[in-house]
Each structure stands twice: as C-alpha cells, then as structure tokens.
C-alpha positions as a Markdown table, in Angstrom:
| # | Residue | x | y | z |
|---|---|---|---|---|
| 1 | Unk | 6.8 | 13.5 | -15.6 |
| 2 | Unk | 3.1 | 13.8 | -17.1 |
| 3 | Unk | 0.0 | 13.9 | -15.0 |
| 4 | Unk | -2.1 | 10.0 | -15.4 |
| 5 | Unk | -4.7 | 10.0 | -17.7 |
| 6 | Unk | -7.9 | 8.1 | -17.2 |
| 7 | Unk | -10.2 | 7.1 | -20.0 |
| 8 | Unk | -12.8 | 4.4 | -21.3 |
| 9 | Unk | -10.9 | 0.9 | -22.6 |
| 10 | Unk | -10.0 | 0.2 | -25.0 |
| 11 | Unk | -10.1 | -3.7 | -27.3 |
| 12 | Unk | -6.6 | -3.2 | -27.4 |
| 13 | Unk | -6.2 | -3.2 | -23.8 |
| 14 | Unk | -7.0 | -6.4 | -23.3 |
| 15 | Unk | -4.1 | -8.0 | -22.8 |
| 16 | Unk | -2.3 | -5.6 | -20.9 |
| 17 | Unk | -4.8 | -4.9 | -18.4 |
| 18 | Unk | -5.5 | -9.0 | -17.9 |
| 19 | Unk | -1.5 | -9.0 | -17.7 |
| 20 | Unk | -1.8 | -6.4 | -14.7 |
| 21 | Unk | -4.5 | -7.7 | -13.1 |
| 22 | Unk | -3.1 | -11.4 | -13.2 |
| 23 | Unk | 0.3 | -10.3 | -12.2 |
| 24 | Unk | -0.4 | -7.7 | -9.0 |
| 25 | Unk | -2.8 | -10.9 | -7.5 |
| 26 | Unk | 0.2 | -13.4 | -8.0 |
| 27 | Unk | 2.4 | -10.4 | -6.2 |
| 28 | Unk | 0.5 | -10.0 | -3.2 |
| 29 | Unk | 0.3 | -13.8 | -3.5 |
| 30 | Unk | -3.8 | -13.9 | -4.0 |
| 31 | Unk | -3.9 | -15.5 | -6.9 |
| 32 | Unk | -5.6 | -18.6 | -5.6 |
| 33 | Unk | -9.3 | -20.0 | -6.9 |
| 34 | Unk | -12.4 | -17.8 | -6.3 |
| 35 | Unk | -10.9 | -14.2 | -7.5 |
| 36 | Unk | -11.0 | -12.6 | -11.0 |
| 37 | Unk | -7.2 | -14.8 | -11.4 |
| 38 | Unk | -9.7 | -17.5 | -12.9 |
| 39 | Unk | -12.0 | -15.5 | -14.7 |
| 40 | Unk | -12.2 | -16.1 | -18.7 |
| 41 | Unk | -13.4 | -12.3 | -18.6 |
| 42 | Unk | -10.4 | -11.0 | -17.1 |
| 43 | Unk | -9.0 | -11.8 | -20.7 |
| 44 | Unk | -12.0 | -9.5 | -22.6 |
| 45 | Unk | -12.7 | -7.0 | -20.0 |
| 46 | Unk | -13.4 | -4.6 | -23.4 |
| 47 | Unk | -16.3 | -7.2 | -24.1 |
| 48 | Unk | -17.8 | -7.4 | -20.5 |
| 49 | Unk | -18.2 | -3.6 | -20.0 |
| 50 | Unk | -20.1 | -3.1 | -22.7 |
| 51 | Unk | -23.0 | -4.3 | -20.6 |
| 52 | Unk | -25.3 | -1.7 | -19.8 |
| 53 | Unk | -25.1 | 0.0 | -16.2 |
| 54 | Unk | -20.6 | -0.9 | -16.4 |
| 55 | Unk | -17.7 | 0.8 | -17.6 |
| 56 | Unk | -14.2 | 0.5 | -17.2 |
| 57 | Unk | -11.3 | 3.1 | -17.3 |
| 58 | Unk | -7.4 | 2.9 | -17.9 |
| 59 | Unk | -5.4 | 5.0 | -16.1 |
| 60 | Unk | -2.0 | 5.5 | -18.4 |
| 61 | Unk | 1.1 | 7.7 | -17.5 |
| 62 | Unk | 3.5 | 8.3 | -20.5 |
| 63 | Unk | 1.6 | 6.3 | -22.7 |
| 64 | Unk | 2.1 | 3.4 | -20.4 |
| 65 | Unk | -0.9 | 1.7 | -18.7 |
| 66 | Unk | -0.6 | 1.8 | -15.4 |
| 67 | Unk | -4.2 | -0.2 | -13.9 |
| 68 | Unk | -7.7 | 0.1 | -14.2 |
| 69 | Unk | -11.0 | -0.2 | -12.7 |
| 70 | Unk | -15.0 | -0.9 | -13.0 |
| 71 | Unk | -18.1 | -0.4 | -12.3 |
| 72 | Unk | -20.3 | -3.5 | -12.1 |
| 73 | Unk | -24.2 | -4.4 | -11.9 |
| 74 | Unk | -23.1 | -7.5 | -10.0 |
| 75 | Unk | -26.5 | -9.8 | -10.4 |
| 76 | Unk | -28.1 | -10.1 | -7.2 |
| 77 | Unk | -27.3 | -6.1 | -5.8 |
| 78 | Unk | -29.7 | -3.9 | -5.2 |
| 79 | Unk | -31.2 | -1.5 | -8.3 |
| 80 | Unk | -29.3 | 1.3 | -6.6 |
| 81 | Unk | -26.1 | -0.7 | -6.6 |
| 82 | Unk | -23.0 | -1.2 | -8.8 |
| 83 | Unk | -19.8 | -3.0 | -7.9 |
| 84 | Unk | -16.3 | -1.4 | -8.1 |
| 85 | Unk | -14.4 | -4.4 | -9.6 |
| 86 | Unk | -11.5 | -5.3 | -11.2 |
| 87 | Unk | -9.3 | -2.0 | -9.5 |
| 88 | Unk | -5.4 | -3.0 | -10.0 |
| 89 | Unk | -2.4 | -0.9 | -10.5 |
| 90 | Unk | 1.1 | -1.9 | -11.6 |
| 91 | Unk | 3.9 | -1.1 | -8.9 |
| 92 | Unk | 4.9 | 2.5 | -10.7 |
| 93 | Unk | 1.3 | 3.6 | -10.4 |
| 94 | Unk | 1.0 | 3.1 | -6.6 |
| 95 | Unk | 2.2 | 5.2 | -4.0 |
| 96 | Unk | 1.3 | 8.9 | -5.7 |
| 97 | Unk | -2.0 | 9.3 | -5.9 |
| 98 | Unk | -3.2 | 7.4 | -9.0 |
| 99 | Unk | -5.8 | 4.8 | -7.3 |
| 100 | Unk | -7.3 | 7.5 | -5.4 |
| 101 | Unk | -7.8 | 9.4 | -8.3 |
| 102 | Unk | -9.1 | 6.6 | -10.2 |
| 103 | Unk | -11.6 | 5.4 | -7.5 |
| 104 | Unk | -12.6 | 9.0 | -7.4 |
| 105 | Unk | -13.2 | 9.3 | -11.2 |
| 106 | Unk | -15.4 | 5.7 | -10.7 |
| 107 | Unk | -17.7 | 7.2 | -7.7 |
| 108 | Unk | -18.4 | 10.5 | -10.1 |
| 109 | Unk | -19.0 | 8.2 | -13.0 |
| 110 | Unk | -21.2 | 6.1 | -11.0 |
| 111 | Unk | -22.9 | 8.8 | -9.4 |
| 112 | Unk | -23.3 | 10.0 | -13.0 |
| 113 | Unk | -25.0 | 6.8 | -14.0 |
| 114 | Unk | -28.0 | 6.8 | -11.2 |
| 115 | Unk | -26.2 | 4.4 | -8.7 |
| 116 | Unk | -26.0 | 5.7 | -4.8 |
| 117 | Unk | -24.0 | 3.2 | -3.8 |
| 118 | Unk | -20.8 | 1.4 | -4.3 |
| 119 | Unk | -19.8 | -2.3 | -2.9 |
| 120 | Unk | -16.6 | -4.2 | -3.5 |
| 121 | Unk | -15.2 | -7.2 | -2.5 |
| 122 | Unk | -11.6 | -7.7 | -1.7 |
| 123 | Unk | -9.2 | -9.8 | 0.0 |
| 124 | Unk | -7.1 | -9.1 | 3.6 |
| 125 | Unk | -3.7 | -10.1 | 1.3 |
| 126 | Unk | -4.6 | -6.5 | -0.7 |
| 127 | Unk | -3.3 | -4.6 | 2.0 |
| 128 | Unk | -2.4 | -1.1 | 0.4 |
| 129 | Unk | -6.1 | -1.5 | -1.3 |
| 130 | Unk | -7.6 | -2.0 | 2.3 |
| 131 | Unk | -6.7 | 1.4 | 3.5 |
| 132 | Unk | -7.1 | 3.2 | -0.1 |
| 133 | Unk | -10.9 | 2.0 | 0.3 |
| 134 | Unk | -11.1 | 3.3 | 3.7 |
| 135 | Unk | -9.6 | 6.2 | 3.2 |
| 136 | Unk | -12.0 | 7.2 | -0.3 |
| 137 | Unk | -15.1 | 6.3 | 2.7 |
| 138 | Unk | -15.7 | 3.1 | 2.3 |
| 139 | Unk | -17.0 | 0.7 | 5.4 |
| 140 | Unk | -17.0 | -2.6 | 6.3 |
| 141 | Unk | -20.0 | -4.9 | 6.2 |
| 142 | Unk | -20.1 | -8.5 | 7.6 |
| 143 | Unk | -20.6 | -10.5 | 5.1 |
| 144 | Unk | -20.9 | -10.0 | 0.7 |
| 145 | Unk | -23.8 | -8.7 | -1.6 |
| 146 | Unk | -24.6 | -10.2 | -4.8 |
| 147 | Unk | -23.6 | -12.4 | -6.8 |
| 148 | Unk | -20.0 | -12.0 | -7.9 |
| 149 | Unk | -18.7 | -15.8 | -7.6 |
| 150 | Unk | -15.5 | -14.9 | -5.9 |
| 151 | Unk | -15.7 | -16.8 | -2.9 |
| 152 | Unk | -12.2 | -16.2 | -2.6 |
| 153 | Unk | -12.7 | -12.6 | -1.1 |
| 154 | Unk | -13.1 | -12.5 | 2.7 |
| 155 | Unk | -13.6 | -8.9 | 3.1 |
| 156 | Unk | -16.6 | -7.2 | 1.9 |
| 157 | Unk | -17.2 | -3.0 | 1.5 |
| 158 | Unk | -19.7 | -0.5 | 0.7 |
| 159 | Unk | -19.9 | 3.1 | -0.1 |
| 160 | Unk | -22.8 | 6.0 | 0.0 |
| 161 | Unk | -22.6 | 8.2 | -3.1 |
C-alpha cells in the first residue's frame, strides 16, 4: 500500500470530489437543506478556490481520490480568519490517519497564508469528524461566525494557529 498524497485540485476533480462530498453527507444521513449538499459550488470547487485567501487539496492513495478539504475567507470572519470547509473523505480513507493528516497540511497552509485562526462549522450527525476536530485542537464555541449560509450546521468550532 502507498502512503496518501495531498496536493492543490485539480478542474478534473470536479466531479469526483462533488461525488464524495454529496455521497459521505447522504451516508451519515446529513444531506438535508442548509449544508454544502445544495451548494451549485460543490459542483466547481476548482472554480471557487481560486479566490484569493482559499485553496483546496486532494488527498489521493493509489491514484484514487480519497476526500478533500479547504480553506475559506467565509465573508463576515474576522481578517485573521479563514474557514476549513468542505473536509470529506470516502470510507477507505478513514480510519488510518488520512484526515488528520489532511487537516494538518490545511492549518500549516493556513498558517503559511497569514491566518491565526481556523473556524468550521459542522453537524452533530458527523460524528467521526467531531472527535478528529477535537483531537487536531479544535474548541467549541456557542454559536457560528460569518457568513457561510449553512444554517443546517448546529455545531460551530474554532482553532488558534
């Protein structure tokens, strides 16, 4: 077996990554109005991180792509803020290692780009996600920052870089 790979996307990987991301919320059975399920974006993600201040990176085993992730300025954070978004792995990525390692590579990139802090929004359904965030030293707040539109997330974390 070959070690994951992480790297910038790809146009190409647009359908396969809005396939992932689409499919894992349906699995945990989160797929319900107010989470990136209804975003048009989740169909171009290439296109929206070519904003400045974002980026987003495939992890891929085997040539296979396993997930991705973000980095966000999310209207309506603070300057020193970006949002980790759109972080979704297929079930042979989880398990061993590959989120942390992507959400790792995301907090050094974002570090890298001036931010000192991280927020995301999830959902309680994202159970495996919950303790992955926790565990990488993320916390809790009581209710969301900016902007994001996805009323359908109930739980709400940030991060010190």
């Amino acid at each position: 077996m070959s070690a994951s790979v992480i790297r910038p996307i790809e146009q190409r990987d647009n359908p396969v990554i809005a396939r992932i991301v689409r499919d894992t919320l349906k699995e945990f059975g989160a797929n319900h109005p107010g989470t990136v399920y209804y975003d048009a974006s989740t169909d171009s993600l290439y296109e929206l991180f070519r904003q400045s201040g974002s980026c987003y990176f495939i992890v891929e085993e085997n040539d296979m792509v396993l997930g991705g992730a973000g980095l966000f300025p999310t209207e309506g954070l603070p300057d020193n803020t970006c949002e980790l978004v759109k972080m979704y792995l297929l079930p042979e990525g989880r398990g061993k290692g590959t989120g942390k390692k992507l959400i790792q590579h995301c907090l050094v990139t974002a570090k890298e780009m001036g931010y000192e802090k991280v927020y995301l929004e999830t959902m309680p359904e994202l159970t495996n996600a919950l303790g992955l965030y926790e565990k990488t030293g993320f916390r809790y707040l009581e209710a969301p920052l900016g902007n994001s539109g996805h009323f359908g997330c109930s739980h709400w974390m940030i991060r010190d870089l």
